[in-house]
C-alpha positions in Angstrom: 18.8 -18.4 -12.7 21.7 -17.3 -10.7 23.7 -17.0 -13.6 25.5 -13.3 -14.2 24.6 -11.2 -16.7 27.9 -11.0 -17.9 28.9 -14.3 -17.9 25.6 -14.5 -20.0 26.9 -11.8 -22.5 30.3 -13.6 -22.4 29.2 -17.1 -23.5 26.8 -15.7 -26.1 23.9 -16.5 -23.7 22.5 -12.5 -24.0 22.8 -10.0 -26.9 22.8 -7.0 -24.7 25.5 -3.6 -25.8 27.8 -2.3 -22.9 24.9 0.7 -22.2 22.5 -1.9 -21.8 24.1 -3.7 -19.6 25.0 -0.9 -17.4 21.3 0.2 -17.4 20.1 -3.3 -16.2 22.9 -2.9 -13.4 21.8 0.2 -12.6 18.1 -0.9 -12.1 19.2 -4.3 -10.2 19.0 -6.5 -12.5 22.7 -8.5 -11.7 21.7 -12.3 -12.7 19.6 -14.2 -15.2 16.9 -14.4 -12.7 16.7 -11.0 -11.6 15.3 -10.5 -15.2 13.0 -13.4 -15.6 11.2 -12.4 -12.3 10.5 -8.9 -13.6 6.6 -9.7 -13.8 5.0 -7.8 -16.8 2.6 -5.2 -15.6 0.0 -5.8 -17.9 -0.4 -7.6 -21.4 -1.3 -6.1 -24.7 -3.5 -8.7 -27.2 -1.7 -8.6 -30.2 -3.6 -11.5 -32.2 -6.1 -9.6 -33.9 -4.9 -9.2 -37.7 -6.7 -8.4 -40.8 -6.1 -7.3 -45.0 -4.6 -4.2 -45.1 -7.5 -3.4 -47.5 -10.0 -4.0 -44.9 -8.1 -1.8 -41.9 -10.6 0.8 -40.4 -9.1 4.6 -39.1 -9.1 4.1 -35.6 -8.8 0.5 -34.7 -5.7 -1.2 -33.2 -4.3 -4.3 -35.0 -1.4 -6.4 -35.6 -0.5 -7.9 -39.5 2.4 -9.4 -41.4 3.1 -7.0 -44.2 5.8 -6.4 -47.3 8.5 -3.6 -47.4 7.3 -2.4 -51.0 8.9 1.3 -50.5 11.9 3.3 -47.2 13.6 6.1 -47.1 13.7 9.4 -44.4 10.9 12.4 -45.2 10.7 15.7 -43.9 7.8 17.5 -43.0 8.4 19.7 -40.3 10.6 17.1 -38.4 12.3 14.1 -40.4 11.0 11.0 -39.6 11.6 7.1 -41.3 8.2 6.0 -43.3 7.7 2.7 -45.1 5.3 1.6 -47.5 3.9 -1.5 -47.3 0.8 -3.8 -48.2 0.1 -7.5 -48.7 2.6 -9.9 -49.8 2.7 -10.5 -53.6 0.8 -7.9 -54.0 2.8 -4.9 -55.5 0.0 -2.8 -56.6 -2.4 -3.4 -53.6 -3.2 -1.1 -50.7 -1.0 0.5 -48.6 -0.1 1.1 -45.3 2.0 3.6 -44.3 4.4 3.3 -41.1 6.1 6.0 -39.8 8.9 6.3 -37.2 10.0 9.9 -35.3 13.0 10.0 -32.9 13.5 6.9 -33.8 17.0 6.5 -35.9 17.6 2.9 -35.0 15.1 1.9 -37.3 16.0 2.8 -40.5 18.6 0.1 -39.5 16.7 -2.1 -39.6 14.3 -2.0 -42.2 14.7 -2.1 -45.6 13.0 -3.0 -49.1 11.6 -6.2 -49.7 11.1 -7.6 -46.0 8.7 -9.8 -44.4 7.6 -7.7 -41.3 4.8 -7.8 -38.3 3.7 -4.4 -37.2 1.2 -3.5 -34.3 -0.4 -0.3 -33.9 -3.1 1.9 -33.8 -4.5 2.8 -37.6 -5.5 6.4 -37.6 -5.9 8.6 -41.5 -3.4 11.2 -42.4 -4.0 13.2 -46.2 -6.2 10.3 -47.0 -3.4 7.7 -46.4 -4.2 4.7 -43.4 -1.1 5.0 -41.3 0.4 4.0 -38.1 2.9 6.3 -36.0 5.7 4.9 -34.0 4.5 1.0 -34.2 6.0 -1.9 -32.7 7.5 -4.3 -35.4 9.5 -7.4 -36.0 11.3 -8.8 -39.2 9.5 -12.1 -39.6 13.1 -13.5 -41.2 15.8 -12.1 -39.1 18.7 -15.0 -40.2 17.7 -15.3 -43.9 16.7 -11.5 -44.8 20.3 -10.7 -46.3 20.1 -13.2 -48.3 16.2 -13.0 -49.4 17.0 -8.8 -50.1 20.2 -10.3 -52.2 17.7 -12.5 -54.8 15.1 -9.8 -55.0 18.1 -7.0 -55.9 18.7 -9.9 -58.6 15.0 -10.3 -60.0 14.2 -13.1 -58.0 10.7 -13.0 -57.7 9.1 -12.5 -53.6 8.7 -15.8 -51.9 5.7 -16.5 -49.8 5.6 -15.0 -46.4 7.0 -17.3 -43.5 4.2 -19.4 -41.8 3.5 -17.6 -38.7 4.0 -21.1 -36.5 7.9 -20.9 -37.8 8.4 -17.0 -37.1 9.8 -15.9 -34.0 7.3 -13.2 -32.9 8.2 -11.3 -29.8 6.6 -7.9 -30.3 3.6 -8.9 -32.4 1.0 -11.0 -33.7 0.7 -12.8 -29.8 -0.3 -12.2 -26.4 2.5 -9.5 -25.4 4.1 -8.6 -21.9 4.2 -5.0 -21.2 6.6 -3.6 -18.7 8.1 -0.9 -16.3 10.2 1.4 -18.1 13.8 0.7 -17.2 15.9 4.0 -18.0 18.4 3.3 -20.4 16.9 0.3 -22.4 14.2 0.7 -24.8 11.2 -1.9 -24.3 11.4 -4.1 -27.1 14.9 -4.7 -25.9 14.4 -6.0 -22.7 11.4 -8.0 -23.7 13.7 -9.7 -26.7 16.4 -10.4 -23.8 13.5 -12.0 -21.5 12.5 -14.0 -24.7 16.2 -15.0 -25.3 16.9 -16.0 -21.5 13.3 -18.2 -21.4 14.4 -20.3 -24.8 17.9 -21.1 -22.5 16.2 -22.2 -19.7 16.3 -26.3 -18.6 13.2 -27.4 -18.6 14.1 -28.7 -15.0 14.9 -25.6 -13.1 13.8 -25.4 -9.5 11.5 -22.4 -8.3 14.2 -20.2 -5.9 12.2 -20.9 -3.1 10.0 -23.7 -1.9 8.4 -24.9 -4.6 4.3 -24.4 -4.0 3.3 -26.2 -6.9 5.2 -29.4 -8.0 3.0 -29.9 -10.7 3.5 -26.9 -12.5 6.8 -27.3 -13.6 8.7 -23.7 -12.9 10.1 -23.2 -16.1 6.4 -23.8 -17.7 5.1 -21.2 -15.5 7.6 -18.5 -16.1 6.8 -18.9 -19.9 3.3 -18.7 -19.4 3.8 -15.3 -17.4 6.0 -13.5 -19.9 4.9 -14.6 -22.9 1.4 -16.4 -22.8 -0.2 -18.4 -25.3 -3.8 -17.0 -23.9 -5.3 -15.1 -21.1 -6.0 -18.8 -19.6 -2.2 -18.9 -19.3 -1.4 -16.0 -17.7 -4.0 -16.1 -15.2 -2.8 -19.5 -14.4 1.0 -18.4 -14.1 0.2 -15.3 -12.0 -2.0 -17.7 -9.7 0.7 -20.3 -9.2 3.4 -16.8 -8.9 0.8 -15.7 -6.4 0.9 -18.6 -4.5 4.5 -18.9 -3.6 4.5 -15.1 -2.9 1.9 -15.3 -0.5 3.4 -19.1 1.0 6.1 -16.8 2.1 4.3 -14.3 4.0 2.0 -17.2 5.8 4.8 -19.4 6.4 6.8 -16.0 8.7 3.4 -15.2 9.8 2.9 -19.3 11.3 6.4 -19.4 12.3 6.0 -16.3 14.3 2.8 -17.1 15.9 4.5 -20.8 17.0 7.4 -19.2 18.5 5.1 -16.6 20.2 2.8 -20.0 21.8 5.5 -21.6 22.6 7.4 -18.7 24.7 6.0 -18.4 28.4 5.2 -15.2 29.9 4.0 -14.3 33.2 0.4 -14.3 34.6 -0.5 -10.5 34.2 -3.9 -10.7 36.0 -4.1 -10.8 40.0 -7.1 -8.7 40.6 -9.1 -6.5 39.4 -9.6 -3.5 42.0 -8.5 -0.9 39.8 -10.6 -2.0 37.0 -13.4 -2.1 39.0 -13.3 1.1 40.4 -12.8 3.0 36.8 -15.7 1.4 35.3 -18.1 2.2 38.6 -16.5 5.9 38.3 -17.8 6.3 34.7 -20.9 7.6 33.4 -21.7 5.3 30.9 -21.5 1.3 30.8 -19.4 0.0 28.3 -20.8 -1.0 24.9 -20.8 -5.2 24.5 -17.9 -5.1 21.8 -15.9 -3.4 24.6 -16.9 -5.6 27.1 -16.4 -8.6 25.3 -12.8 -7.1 24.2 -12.0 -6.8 27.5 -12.9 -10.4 28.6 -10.6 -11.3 25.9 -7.8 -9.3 26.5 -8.0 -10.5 30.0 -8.4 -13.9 29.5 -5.3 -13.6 27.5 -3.0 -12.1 30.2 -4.2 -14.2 32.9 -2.4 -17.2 30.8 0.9 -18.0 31.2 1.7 -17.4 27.7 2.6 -13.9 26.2 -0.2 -12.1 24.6 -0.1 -10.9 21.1 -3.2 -9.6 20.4 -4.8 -6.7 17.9 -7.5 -4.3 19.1 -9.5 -3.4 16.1 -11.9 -0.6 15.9 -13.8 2.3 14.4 -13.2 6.0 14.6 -14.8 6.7 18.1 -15.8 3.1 18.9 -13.8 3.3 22.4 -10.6 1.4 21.9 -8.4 4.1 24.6 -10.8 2.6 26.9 -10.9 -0.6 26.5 -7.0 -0.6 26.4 -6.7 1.4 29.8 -8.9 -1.5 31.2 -5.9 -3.7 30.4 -3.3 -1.1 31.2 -4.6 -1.2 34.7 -4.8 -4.7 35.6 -1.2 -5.0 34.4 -0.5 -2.5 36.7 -2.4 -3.8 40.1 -0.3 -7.0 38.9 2.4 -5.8 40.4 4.1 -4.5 36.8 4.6 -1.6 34.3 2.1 -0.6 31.6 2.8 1.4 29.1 1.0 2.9 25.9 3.5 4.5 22.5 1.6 6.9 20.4 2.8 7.8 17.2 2.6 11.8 18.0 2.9 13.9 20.6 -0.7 15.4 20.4 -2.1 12.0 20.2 0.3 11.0 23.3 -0.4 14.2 25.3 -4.7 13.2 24.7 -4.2 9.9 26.1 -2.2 11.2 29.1 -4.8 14.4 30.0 -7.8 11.6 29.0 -6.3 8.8 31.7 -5.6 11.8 34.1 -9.1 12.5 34.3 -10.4 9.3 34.2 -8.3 8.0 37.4 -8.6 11.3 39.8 -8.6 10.3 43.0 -7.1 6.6 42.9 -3.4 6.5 43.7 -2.3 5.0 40.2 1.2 6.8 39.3 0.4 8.3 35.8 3.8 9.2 33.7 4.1 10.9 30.5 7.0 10.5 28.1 7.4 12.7 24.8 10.7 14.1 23.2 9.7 17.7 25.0 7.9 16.8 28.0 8.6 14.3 31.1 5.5 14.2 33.8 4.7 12.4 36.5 1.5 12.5 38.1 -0.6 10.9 40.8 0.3 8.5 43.6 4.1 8.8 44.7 5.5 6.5 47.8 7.3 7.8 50.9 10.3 6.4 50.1 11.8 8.0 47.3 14.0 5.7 46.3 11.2 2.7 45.5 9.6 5.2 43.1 11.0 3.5 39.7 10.0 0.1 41.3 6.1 0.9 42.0 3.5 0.1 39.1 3.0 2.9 36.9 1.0 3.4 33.6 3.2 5.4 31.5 2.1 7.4 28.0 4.9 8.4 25.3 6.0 8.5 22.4 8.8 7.6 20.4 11.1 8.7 23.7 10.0 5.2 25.2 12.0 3.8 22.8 15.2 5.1 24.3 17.4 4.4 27.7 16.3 7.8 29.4 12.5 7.3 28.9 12.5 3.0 28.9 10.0 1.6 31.1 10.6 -0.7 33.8 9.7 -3.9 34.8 7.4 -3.8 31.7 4.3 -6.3 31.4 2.0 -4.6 29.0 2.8 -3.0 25.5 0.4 -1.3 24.2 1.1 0.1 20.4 -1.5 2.9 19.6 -1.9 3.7 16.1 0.3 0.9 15.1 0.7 1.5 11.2 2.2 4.6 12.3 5.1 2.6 13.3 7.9 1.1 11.7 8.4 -2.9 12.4 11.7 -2.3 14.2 10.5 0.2 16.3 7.7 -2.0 17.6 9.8 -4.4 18.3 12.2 -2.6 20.0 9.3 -1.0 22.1 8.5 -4.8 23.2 11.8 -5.4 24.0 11.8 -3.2 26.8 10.0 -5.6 29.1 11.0 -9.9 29.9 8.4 -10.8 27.4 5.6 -8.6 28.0 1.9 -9.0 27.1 1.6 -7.1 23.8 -1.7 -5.1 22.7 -2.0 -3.3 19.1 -4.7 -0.6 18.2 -6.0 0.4 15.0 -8.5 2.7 14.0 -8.4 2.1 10.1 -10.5 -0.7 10.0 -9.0 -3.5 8.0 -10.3 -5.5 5.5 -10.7 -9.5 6.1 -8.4 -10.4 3.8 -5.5 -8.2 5.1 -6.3 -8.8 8.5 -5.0 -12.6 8.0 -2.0 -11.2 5.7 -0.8 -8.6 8.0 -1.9 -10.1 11.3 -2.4 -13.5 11.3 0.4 -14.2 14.2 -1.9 -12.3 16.0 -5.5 -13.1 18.1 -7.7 -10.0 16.7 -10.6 -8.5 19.1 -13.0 -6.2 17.2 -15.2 -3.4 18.5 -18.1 -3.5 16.0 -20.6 -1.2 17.4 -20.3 2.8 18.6 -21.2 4.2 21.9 -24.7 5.2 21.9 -24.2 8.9 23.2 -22.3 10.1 19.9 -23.9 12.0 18.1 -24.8 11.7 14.4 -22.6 12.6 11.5 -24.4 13.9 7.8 -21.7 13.5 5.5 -22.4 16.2 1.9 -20.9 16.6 -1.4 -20.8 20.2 -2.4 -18.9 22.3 -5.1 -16.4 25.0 -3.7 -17.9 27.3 -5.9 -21.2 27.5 -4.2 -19.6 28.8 -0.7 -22.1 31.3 0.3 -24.4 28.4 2.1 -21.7 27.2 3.2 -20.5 30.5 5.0 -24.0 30.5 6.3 -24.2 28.0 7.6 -20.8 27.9 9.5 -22.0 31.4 10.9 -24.9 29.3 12.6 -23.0 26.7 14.6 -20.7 29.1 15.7 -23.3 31.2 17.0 -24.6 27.8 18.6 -21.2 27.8 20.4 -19.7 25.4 17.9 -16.2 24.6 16.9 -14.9 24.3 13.0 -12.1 22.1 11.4 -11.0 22.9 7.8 -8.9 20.9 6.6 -6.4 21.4 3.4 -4.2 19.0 1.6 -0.8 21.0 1.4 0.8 23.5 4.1 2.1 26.0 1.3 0.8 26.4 -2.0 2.9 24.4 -5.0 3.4 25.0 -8.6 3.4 21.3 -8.8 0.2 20.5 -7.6 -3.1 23.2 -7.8 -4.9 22.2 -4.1 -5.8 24.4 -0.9 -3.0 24.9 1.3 -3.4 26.2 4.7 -1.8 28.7 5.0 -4.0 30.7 2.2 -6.7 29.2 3.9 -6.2 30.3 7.5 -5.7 33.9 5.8 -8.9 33.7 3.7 -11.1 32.5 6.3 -9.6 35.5 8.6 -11.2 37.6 6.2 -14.6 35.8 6.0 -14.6 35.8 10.0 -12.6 38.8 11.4 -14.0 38.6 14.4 -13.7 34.7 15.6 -10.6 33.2 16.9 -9.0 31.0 14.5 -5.7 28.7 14.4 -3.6 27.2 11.9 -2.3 23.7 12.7 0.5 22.3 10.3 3.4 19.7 10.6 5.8 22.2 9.9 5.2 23.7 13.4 7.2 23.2 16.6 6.0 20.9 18.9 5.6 23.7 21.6 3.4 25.4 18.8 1.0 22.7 17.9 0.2 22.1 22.0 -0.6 25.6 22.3 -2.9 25.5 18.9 -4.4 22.1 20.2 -4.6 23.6 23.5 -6.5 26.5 22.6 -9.1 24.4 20.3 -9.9 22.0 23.1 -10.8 24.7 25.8 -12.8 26.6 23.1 -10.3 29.3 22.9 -10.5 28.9 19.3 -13.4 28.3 17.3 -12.1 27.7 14.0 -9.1 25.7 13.1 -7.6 25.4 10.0 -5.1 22.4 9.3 -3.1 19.7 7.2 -4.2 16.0 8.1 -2.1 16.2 11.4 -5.7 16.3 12.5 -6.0 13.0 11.3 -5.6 10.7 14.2 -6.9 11.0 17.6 -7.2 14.4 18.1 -10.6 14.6 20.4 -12.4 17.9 20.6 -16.2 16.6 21.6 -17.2 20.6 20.6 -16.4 20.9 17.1 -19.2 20.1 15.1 -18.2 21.1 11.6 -15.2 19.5 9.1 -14.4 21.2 5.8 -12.3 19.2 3.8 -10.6 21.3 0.6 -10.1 19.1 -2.6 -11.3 16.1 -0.8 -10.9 14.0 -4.1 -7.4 14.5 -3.1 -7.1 12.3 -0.1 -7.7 8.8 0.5 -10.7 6.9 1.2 -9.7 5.4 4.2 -7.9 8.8 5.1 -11.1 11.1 4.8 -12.8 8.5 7.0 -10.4 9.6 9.9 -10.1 12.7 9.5 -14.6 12.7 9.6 -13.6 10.8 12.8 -12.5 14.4 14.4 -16.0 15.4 14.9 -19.4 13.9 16.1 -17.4 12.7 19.1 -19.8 14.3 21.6 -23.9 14.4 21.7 -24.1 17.1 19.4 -25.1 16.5 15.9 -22.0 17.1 13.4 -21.7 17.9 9.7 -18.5 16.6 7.4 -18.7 19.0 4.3 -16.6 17.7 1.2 -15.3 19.9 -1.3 -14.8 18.9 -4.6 -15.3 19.5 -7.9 -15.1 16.1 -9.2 -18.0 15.3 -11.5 -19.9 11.4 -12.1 -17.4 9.2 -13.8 -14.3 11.4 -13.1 -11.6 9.8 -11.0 -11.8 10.6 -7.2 -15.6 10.6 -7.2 -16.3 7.7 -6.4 -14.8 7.7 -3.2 -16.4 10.5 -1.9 -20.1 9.0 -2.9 -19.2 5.9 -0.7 -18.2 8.4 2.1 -21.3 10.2 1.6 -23.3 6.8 1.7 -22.0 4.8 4.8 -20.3 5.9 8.2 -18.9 1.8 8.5 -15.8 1.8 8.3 -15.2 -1.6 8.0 -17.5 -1.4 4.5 -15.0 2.1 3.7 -11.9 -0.1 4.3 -13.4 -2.7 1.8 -14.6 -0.2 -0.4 -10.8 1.3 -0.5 -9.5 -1.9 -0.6 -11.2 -2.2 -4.0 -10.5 0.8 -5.7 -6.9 1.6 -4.6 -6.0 -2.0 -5.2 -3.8 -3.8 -2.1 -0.5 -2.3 -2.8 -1.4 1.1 -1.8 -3.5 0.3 0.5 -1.1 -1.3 2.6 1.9 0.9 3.0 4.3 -2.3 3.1 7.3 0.1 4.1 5.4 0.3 7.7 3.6 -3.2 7.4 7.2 -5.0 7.1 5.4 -6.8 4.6 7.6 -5.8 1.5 7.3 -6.1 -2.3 4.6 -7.2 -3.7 4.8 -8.2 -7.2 1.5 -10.4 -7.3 -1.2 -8.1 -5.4 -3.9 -10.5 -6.4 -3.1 -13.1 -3.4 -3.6 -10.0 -0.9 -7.5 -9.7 -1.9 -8.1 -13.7 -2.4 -9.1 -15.3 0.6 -8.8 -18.9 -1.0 -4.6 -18.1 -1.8 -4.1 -16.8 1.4 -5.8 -19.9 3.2 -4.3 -22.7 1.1 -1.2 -20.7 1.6 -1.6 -21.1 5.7 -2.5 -24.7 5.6 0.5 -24.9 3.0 2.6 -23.2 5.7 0.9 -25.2 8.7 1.6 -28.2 7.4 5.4 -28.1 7.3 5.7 -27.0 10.2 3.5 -29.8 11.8 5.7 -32.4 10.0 9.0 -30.7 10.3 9.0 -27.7 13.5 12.7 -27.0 13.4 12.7 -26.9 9.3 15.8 -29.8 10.0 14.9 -31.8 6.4 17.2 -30.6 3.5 14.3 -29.7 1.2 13.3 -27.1 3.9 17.1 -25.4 4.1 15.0 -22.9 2.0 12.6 -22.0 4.8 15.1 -22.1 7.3 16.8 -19.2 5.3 13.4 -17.2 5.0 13.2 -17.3 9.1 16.9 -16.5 9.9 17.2 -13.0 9.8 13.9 -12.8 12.1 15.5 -15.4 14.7 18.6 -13.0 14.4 16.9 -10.2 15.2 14.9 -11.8 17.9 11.4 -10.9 16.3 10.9 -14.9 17.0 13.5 -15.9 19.6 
């Protein structure tokens, strides 16, 4: 498996030309098993054969077929075309095959061959033919000599049993995959077939082996070139396996490191708490009461917390997490919150500014533009940076100028906004902290565990009860005049509009709203009502004062890109627009609805589209349009974006996946764990030989101290 390519081409081992060779360098592939573990993205059933005398215009089929008649034609364009029917049958039906842009095969083809050819049948000037097929010569070593006899009158021998043909392209369950630029298809699928007949039987897996009985050389066989469906679902399973092995195994090695570590008792008492929840209006719903129980029973341990705080759009999660922010704070420590944006960062500062008025809790904020401090600040000067604090930031915490001190609490807002370093780096900043994530794209169950299982999950599962309700509608952009009249009718009421566009700037690339034309056009439809344009492209300083504006009702209809997306909390606007909503994400359009029904009034989400029944992108919206859960949304996205794009690996620090399957099947990903659990339980330092393996997958997170 390690084996070079070279060396493979050296010894005889690959039949690959220089410009291959250079194209499989250029796409990765350096050794033998960089090849073999390129997993075919789908399969093609090439099995199904019939007499060329029975083939039907339209169907797709494979078949072993004579060369009765080559040669180049013209008509138009040249192109290669071959005749052939039955074997021994020189006056039978005729299939025609014919080849454009495609030189190499008149190479390879000639009178009086025994092919297989596999392609779609469609009827051209009353002649059944196939255009650009796959095909294989059914004698490669002997067909010199076989076209030597027949140029001498021999007569045709019978065609090569099927069990004794090497069939690669046809006639058999076939791998399909990615293009690689430079190296035609059939190519690299003949070099996978060439490397698989060279492999010992004996091989070891490169990893830990998950499945001792399955014999790895077997299953790499049975995933690139299958003898059924049975087969490959089997290989991909066992593939699937190991993939997902490695992922539990971090995930249970982090989580033991993380026990194991002792942190500081982060609870003292609870004055502070008390006194916020007796100053609000509202009681706090039983998921946030019972999150809060949680989170404090975790930081009232001696152990470090590393807990995720899971929730809906609008289910209260801010609050919840300032209820731990400020018994970290009465402990005698540092809390402090990171938020993704500055908007977002600049909400939670004004939101914890109101809610603590009056109590002498030292409030700090920390963006790239703005350092503020308010609230409670001692006599003595110089024992300011040692009393506890609750600080808000973003990225800025991450550096010397804005670090916290004496840090006890982390609290990652938003977290998929984050990269994995920077997270850790952020909880680096404190002598083990207590560590608190938020989300508010609900997760589904299965990814929960993938993503999160080295941490304890709380989940707020119900809404406060004075939001009000959200109708969610479907409706053609061509039918606006409602629309319009509508819109006039909460802003009469004193309500506030979102409408939200896809792109910032029109593009030739891509035919969707852009906001820019949008902010002009609804100028036009409203001349007389104040309206912003919010747009990532803008300065920070510009999107506070656009933001700033919208909140205090300055202006009434705001046109924007999805910065509005996340946490952005205006309890007056009423109304979302969203412009070719079949162009965003399930899971995305769900946040972005999130923006309104935040206070008591009742709010509308209004989806554009032209998307009809059955097209793609529509089904998505009818889900949003059914169901406001968006733990059934996250499900539903889950299952028609498939795991890998769902995920965002790049943030997740999860990686490449090459067998999504295991991400969606809760039975892999358990046997996986208790796979994972029990070497650990036998061996917790990894010491045995057959574990060096393991203790390689762990050692670039040791190094970087993500488990130290």
């Amino acid at each position: 498996m390690s084996v070079l390519l070279t060396d493979a081409l050296e010894v005889g081992l690959a039949d690959l030309t220089p410009r291959e060779l250079q194209a499989l360098h250029a796409a990765t592939f350096v050794t033998v098993g960089d090849v073999l573990q390129r997993v075919p993205r789908r399969y093609e059933d090439r099995r199904t054969t019939k007499p060329v005398e029975s083939l039907l215009n339209g169907e797709t089929v494979s078949l072993p077929v004579h060369v009765y008649s080559a040669g180049w034609r013209f008509a138009g364009k040249r192109y290669y075309e071959v005749s052939c029917g039955a074997q021994g049958e020189p006056y039978g039906a005729r299939l025609v095959l014919r080849w454009f842009n495609m030189p190499y095969v008149a190479k390879l083809l000639a009178v009086g061959m025994n092919i297989s050819v596999y392609g779609k049948v469609k009827e051209y000037g009353g002649k059944l033919t196939m255009t650009n097929p796959d095909f294989e010569v059914l004698e490669d070593e002997e067909a010199g000599l076989r076209l030597v006899e027949l140029a001498m009158g021999a007569c045709p021998g019978a065609l090569p049993d099927a069990a004794e043909a090497v069939r690669v392209h046809t006639g058999r369950i076939v791998p399909i995959y990615r293009g690689i630029s430079g190296m035609a298809t059939r190519r690299f699928r003949r070099l996978v077939w060439s490397l698989l007949q060279l492999l010992p039987a004996d091989v070891p897996p490169p990893g830990y082996d998950v499945a001792p009985t399955y014999p790895f050389a077997e299953a790499l066989h049975d995933l690139h070139f299958p003898a059924s469906p049975e087969a490959a679902r089997k290989a991909r399973l066992r593939f699937a396996l190991a993939e997902c092995f490695v992922q539990q195994f971090k995930v249970a090695w982090r989580r033991r490191r993380s026990q194991a570590r002792r942190g500081r008792v982060n609870v003292t008492t609870d004055g502070y708490l008390q006194e916020l929840l007796a100053s609000l209006p509202f009681k706090l719903t039983t998921a946030q009461a019972r999150c809060v129980a949680e989170i404090r029973a975790d930081m009232a341990s001696p152990h470090q917390m590393n807990r995720l705080l899971q929730g809906d759009v609008g289910s209260g999660k801010t609050l919840v997490a300032l209820c731990a922010m400020l018994l970290a704070v009465e402990s005698g420590g540092t809390a402090a919150m990171i938020a993704p944006t500055q908007i977002l960062a600049e909400q939670h500062f004004n939101n914890f500014r109101r809610l603590l008025a009056g109590t002498d809790v030292r409030l700090s904020l920390r963006t790239a533009d703005r350092a503020e401090d308010l609230g409670y600040v001692p006599d003595d000067p110089a024992a300011a940076d040692d009393t506890p604090r609750l600080l808000v930031g973003t990225h800025a915490l991450l550096y010397k100028k804005s670090r916290p001190r004496n840090l006890v609490l982390a609290v990652v807002d938003e977290q998929h906004k984050f990269g994995v370093a920077q997270r850790e780096k952020f909880v680096a900043g404190g002598d083990c902290p207590d560590v608190l994530v938020m989300t508010a794209t609900p997760i589904p169950r299965t990814l929960t565990l993938t993503l999160y299982g080295d941490l304890d999950v709380s989940v707020i599962d119900e809404l406060p009860a004075n939001r009000g309700e959200i109708i969610t509608a479907l409706r053609n952009p061509n039918n606006m005049k409602r629309i319009i009249s509508f819109m006039k009718g909460e802003l009469e009421a004193g309500r506030q509009i979102y409408i939200v566009a896809p792109l910032i700037e029109q593009s030739e690339s891509r035919e969707q709203a852009a906001a820019t034309d949008e902010f002009e056009k609804w100028k036009g439809i409203f001349p007389h009502e104040p309206i912003g344009l919010l747009h990532g492209r803008l300065t920070p300083e510009e999107k506070d004062a656009v933001m700033a504006a919208f909140r205090a009702n300055e202006t009434h209809i705001l046109v924007a890109t999805t910065v509005v997306e996340v946490g952005v909390d205006v309890p007056n606007a009423t109304v979302m627009i969203i412009n070719d909503a079949d162009a965003f994400g399930l899971s995305q359009l769900h946040q972005l609805r999130g923006r309104i029904g935040r206070g008591q009034h009742k709010s509308y989400c209004i989806l554009l589209s032209t998307a009809k029944p059955g097209e793609p992108g529509r089904e998505k919206l009818d889900v949003l349009c059914r169901t406001l859960n968006g733990f059934e949304i996250a499900e539903e996205d889950f299952r028609l974006r498939g795991p890998g794009d769902v995920l965002g690996t790049a943030q997740s620090g999860l990686g490449a996946v090459q067998f999504a399957e295991w991400l969606s099947d809760m039975r892999l990903i358990h046997r996986a764990g208790r796979d994972a659990a029990a070497v650990l339980d036998a061996d917790p330092e990894l010491q045995q030989p057959r574990h060096a393996v393991l203790r390689a997958l762990v050692a670039p997170e040791v190094e970087q101290g993500v488990t130290a």
